[in-house]
N, CA, C and O atoms as a GROMACS GRO file, in nm:
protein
  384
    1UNK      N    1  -1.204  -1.108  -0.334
    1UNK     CA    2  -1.236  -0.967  -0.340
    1UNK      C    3  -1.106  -0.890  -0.368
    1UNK      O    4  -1.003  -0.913  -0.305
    2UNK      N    5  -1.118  -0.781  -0.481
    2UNK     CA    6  -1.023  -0.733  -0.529
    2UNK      C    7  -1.034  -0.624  -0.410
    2UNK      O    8  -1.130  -0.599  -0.337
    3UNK      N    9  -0.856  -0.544  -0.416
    3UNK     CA   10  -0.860  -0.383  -0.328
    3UNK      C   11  -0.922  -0.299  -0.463
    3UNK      O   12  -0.906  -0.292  -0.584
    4UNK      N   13  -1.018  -0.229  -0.337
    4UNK     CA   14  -1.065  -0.128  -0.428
    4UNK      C   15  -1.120   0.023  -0.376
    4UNK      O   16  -1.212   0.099  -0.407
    5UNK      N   17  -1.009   0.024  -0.277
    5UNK     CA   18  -1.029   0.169  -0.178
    5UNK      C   19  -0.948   0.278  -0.210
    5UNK      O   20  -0.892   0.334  -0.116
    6UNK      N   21  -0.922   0.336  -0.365
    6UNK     CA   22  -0.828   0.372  -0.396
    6UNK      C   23  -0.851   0.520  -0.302
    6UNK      O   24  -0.771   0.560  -0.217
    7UNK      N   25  -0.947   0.570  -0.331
    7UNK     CA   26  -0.967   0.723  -0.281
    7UNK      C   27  -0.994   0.752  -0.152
    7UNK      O   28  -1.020   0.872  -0.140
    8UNK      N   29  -1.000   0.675  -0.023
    8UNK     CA   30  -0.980   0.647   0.079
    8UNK      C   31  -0.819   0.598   0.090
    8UNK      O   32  -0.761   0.604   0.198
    9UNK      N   33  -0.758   0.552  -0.024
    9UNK     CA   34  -0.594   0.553   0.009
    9UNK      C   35  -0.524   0.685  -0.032
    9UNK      O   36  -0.413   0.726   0.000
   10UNK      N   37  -0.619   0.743  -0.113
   10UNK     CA   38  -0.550   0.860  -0.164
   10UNK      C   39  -0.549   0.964  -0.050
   10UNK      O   40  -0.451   1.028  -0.013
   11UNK      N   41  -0.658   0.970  -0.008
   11UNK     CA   42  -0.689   1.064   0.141
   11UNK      C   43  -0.569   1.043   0.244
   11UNK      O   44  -0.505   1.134   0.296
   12UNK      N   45  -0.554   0.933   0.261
   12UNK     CA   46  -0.413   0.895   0.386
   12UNK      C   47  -0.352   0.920   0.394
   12UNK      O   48  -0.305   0.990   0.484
   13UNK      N   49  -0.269   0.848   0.223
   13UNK     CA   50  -0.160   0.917   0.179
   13UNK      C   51  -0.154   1.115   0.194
   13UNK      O   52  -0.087   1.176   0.278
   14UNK      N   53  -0.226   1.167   0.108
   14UNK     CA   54  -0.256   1.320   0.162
   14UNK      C   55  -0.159   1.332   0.297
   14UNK      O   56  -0.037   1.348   0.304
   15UNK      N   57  -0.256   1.316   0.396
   15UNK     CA   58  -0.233   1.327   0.487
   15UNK      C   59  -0.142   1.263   0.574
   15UNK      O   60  -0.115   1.316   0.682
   16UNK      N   61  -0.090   1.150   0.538
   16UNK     CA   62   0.075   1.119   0.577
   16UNK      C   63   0.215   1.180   0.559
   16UNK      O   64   0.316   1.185   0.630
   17UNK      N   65   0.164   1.251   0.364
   17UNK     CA   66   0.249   1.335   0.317
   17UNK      C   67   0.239   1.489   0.316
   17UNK      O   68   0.290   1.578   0.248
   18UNK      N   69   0.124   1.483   0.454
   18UNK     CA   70   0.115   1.660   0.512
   18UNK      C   71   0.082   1.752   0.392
   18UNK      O   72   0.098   1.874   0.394
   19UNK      N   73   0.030   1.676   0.278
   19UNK     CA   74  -0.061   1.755   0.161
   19UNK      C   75  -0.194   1.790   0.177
   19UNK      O   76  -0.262   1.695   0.215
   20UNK      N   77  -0.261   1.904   0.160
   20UNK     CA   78  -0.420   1.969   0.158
   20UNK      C   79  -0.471   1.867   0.091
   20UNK      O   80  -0.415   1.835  -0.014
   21UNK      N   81  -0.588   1.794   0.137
   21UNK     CA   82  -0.681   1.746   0.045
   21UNK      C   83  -0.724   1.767  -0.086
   21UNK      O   84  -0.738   1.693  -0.184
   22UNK      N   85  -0.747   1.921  -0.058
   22UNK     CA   86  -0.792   2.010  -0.206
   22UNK      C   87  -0.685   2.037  -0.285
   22UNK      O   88  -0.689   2.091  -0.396
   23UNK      N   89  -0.580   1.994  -0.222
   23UNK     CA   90  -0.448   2.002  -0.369
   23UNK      C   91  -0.480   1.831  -0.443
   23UNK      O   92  -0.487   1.721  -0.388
   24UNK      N   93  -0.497   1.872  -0.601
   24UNK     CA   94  -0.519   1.718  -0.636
   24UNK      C   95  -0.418   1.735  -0.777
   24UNK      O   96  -0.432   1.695  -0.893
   25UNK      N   97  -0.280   1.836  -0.692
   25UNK     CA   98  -0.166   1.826  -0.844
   25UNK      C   99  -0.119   1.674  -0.870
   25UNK      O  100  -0.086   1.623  -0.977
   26UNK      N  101  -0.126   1.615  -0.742
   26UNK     CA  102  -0.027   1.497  -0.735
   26UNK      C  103  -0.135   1.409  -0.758
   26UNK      O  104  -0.071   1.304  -0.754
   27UNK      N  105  -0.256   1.372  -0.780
   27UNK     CA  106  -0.378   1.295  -0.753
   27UNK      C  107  -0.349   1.160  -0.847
   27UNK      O  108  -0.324   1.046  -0.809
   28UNK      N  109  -0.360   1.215  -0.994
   28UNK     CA  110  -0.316   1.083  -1.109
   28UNK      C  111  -0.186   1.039  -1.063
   28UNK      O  112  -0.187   0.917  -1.083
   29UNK      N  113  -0.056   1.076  -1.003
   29UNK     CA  114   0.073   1.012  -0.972
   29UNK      C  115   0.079   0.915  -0.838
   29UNK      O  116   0.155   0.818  -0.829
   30UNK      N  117  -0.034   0.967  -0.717
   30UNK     CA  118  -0.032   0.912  -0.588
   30UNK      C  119  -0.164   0.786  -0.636
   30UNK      O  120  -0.145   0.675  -0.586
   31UNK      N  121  -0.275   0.798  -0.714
   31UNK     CA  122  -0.324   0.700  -0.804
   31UNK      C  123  -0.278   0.565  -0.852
   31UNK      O  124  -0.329   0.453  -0.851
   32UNK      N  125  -0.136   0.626  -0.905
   32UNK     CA  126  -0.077   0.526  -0.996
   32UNK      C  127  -0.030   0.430  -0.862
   32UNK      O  128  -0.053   0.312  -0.836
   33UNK      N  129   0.071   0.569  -0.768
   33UNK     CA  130   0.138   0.443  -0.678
   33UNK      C  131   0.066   0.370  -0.626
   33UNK      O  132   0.113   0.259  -0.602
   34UNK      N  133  -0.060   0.393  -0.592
   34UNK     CA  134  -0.184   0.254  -0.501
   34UNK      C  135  -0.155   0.190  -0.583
   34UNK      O  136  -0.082   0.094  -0.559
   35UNK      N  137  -0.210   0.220  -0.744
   35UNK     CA  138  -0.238   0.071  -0.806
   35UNK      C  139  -0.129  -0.005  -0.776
   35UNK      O  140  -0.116  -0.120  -0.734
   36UNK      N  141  -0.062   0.072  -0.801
   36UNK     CA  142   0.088   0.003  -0.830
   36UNK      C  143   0.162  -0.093  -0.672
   36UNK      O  144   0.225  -0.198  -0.661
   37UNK      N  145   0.130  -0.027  -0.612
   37UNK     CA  146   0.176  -0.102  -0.462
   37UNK      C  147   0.063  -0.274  -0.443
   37UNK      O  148   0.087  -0.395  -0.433
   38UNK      N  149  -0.082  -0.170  -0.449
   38UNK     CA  150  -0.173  -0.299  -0.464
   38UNK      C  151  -0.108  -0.400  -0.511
   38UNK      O  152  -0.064  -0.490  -0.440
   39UNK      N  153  -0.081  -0.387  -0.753
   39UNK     CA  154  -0.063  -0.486  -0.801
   39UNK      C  155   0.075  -0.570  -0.771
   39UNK      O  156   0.099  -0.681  -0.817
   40UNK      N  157   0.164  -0.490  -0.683
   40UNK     CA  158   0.268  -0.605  -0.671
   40UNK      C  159   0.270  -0.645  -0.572
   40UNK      O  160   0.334  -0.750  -0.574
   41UNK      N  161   0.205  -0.602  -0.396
   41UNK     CA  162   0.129  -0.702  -0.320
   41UNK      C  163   0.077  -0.809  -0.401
   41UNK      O  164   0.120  -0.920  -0.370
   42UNK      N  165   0.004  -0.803  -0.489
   42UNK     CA  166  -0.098  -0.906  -0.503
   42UNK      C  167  -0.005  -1.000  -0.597
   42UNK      O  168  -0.047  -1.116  -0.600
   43UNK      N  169   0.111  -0.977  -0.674
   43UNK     CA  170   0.175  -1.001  -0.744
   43UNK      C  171   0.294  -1.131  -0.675
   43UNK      O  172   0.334  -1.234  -0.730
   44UNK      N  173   0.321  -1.087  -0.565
   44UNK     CA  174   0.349  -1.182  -0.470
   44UNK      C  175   0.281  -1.264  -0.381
   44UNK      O  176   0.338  -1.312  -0.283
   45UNK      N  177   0.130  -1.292  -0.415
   45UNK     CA  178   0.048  -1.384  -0.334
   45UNK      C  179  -0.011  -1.303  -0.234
   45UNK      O  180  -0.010  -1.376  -0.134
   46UNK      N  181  -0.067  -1.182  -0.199
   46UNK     CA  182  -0.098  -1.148  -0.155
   46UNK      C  183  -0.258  -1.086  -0.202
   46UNK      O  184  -0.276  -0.975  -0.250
   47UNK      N  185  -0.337  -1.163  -0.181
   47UNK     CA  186  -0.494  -1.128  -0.206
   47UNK      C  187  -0.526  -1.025  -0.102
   47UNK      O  188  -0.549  -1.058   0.015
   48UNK      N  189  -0.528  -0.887  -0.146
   48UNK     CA  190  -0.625  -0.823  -0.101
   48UNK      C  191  -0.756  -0.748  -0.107
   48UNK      O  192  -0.798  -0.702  -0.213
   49UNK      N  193  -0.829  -0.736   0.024
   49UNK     CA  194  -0.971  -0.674   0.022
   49UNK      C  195  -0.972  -0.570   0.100
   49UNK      O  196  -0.871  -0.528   0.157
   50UNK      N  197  -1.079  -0.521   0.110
   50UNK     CA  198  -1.080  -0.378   0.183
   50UNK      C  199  -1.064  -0.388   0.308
   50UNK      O  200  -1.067  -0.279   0.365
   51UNK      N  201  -1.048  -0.483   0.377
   51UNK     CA  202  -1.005  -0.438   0.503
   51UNK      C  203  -0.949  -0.356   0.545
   51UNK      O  204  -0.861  -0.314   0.471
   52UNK      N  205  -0.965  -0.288   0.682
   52UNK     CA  206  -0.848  -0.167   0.747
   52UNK      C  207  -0.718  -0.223   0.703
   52UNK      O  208  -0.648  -0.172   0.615
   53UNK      N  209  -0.684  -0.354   0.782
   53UNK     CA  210  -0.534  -0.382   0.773
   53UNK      C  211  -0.482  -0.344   0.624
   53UNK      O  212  -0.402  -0.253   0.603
   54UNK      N  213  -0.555  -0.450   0.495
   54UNK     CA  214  -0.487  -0.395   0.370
   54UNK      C  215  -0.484  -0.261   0.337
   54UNK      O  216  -0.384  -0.221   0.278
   55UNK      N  217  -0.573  -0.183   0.362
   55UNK     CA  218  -0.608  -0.042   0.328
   55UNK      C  219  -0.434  -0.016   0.379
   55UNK      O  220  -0.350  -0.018   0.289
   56UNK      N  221  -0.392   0.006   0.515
   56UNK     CA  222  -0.319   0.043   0.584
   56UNK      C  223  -0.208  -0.016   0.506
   56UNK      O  224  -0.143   0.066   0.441
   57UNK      N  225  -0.171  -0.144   0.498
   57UNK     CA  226  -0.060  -0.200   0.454
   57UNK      C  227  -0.022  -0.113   0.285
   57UNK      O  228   0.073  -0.034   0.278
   58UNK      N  229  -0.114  -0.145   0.156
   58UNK     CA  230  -0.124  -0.037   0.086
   58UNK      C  231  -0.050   0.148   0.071
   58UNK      O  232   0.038   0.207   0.007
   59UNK      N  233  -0.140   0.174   0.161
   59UNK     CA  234  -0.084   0.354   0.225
   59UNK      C  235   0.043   0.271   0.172
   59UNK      O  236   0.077   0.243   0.057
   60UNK      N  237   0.113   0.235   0.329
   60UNK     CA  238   0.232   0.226   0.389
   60UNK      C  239   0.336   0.185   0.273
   60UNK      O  240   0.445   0.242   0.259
   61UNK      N  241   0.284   0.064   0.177
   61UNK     CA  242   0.376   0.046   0.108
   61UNK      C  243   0.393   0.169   0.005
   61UNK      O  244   0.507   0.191  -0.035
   62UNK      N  245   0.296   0.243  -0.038
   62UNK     CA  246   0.293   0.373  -0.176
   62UNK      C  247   0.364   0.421  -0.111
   62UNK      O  248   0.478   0.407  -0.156
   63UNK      N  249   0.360   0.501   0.020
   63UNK     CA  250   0.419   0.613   0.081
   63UNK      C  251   0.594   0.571   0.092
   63UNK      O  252   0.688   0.643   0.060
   64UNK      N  253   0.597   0.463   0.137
   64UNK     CA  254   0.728   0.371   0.137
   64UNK      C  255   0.800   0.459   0.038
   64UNK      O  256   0.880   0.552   0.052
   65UNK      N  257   0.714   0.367  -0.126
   65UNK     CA  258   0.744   0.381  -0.274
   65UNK      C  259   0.819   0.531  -0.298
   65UNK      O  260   0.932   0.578  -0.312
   66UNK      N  261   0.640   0.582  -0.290
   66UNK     CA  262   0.685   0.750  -0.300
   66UNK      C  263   0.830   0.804  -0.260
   66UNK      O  264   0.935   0.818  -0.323
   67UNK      N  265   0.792   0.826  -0.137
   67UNK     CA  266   0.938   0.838  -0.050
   67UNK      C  267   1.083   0.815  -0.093
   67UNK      O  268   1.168   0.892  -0.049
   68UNK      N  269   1.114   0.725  -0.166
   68UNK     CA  270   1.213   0.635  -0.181
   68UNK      C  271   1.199   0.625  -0.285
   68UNK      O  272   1.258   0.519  -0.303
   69UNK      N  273   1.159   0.658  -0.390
   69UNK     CA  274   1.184   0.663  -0.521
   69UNK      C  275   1.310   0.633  -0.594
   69UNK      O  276   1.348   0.538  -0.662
   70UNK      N  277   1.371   0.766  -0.553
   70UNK     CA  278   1.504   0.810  -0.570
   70UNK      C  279   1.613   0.769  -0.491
   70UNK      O  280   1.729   0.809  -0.507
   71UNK      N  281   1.576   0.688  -0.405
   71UNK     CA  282   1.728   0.650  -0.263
   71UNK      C  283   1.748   0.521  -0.310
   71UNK      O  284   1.664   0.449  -0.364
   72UNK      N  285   1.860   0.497  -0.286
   72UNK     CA  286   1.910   0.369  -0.279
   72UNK      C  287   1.897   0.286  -0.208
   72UNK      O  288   1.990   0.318  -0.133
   73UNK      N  289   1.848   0.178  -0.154
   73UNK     CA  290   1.800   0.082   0.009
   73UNK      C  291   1.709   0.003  -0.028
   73UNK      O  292   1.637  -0.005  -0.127
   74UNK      N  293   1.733  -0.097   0.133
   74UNK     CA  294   1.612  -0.180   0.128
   74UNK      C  295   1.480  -0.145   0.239
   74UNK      O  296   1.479  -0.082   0.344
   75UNK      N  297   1.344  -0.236   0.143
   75UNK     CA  298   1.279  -0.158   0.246
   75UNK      C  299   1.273  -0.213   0.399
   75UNK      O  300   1.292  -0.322   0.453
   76UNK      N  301   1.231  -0.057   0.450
   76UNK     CA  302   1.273  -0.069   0.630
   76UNK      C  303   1.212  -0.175   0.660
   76UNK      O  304   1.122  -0.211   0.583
   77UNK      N  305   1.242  -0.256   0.780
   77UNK     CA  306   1.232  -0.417   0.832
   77UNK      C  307   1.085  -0.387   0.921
   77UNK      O  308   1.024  -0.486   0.961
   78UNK      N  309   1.036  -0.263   0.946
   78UNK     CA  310   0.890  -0.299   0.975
   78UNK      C  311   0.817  -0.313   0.850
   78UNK      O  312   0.753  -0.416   0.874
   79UNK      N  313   0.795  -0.290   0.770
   79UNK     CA  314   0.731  -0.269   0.650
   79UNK      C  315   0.769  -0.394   0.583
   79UNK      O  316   0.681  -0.429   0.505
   80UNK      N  317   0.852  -0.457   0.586
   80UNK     CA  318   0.917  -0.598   0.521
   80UNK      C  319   0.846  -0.678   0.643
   80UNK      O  320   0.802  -0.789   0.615
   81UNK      N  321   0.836  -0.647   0.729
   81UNK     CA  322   0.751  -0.760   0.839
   81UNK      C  323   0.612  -0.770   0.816
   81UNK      O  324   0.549  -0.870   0.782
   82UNK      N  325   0.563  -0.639   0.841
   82UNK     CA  326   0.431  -0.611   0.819
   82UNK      C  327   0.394  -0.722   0.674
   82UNK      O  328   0.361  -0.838   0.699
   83UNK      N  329   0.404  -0.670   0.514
   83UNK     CA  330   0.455  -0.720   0.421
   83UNK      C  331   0.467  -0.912   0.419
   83UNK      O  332   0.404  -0.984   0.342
   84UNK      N  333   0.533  -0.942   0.489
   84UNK     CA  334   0.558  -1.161   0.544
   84UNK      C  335   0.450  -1.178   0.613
   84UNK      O  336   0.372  -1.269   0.585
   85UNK      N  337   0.427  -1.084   0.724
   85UNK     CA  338   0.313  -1.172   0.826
   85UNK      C  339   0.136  -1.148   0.737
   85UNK      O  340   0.024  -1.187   0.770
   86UNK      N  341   0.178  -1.081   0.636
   86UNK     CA  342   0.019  -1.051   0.593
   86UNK      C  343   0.036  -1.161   0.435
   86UNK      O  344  -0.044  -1.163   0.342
   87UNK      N  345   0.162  -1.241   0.447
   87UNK     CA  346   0.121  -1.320   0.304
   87UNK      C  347   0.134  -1.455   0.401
   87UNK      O  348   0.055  -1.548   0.386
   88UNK      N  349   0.228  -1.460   0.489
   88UNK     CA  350   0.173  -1.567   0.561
   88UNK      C  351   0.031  -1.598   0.635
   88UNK      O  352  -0.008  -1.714   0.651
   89UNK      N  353  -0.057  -1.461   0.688
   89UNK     CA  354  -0.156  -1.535   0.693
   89UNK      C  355  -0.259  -1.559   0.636
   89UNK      O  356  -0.371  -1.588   0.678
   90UNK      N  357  -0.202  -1.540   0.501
   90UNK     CA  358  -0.281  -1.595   0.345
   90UNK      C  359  -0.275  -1.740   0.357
   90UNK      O  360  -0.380  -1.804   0.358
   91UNK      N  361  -0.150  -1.804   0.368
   91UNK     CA  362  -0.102  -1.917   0.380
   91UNK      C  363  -0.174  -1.980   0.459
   91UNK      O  364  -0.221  -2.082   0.409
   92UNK      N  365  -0.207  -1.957   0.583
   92UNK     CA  366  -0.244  -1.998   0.661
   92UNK      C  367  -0.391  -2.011   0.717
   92UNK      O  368  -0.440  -2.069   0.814
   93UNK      N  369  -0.449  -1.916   0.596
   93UNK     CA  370  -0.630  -1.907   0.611
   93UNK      C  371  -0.636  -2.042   0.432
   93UNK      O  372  -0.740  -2.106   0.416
   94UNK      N  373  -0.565  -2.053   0.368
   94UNK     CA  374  -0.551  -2.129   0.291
   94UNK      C  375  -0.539  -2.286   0.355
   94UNK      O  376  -0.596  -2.386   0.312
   95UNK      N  377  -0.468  -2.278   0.444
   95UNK     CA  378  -0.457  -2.439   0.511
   95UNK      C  379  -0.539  -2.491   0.552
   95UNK      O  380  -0.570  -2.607   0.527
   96UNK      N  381  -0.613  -2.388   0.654
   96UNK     CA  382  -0.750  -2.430   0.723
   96UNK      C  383  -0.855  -2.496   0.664
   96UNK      O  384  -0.956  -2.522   0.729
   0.00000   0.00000   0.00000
């Protein structure tokens, strides 16, 4: 199962980034970053579906993205954890 909660990620985001719902200037750019976070989760072995957790992991990584566009760094070590323990337990529903 592919992610496919874009507009339920778009809503979060909104509201993580303390934006009105009914503002939809940023809508096609905060769009792109889901896909875009999605396809390189998934790009590194990471199959996701709609679950809360991916939904959440998703947000977290766009908003990450967003955020940090422009800065120089690596990303913060919860988000790099979060990020390992959700491709390891790919790995690990794979073994079973």
């Amino acid at each position: 199962m592919a992610f496919t909660n874009h507009d339920t990620a778009l809503r979060m985001i909104k509201a993580r980034l303390n934006r009105l719902q009914k503002d939809d200037t940023l809508d096609e750019y905060l769009l792109a970053r889901i896909q875009g976070a999605a396809q390189e989760l998934t790009r590194i072995g990471i199959e996701l579906d709609n679950s809360s957790d991916d939904l959440m992991l998703v947000v977290d990584y766009a908003v990450w993205q967003y955020q940090n566009r422009d800065a120089p760094g690596e990303m913060p070590p919860w988000l790099r954890l979060r990020r390992r323990e959700r491709w390891i337990h790919i790995d690990e529903g794979e073994a079973t």
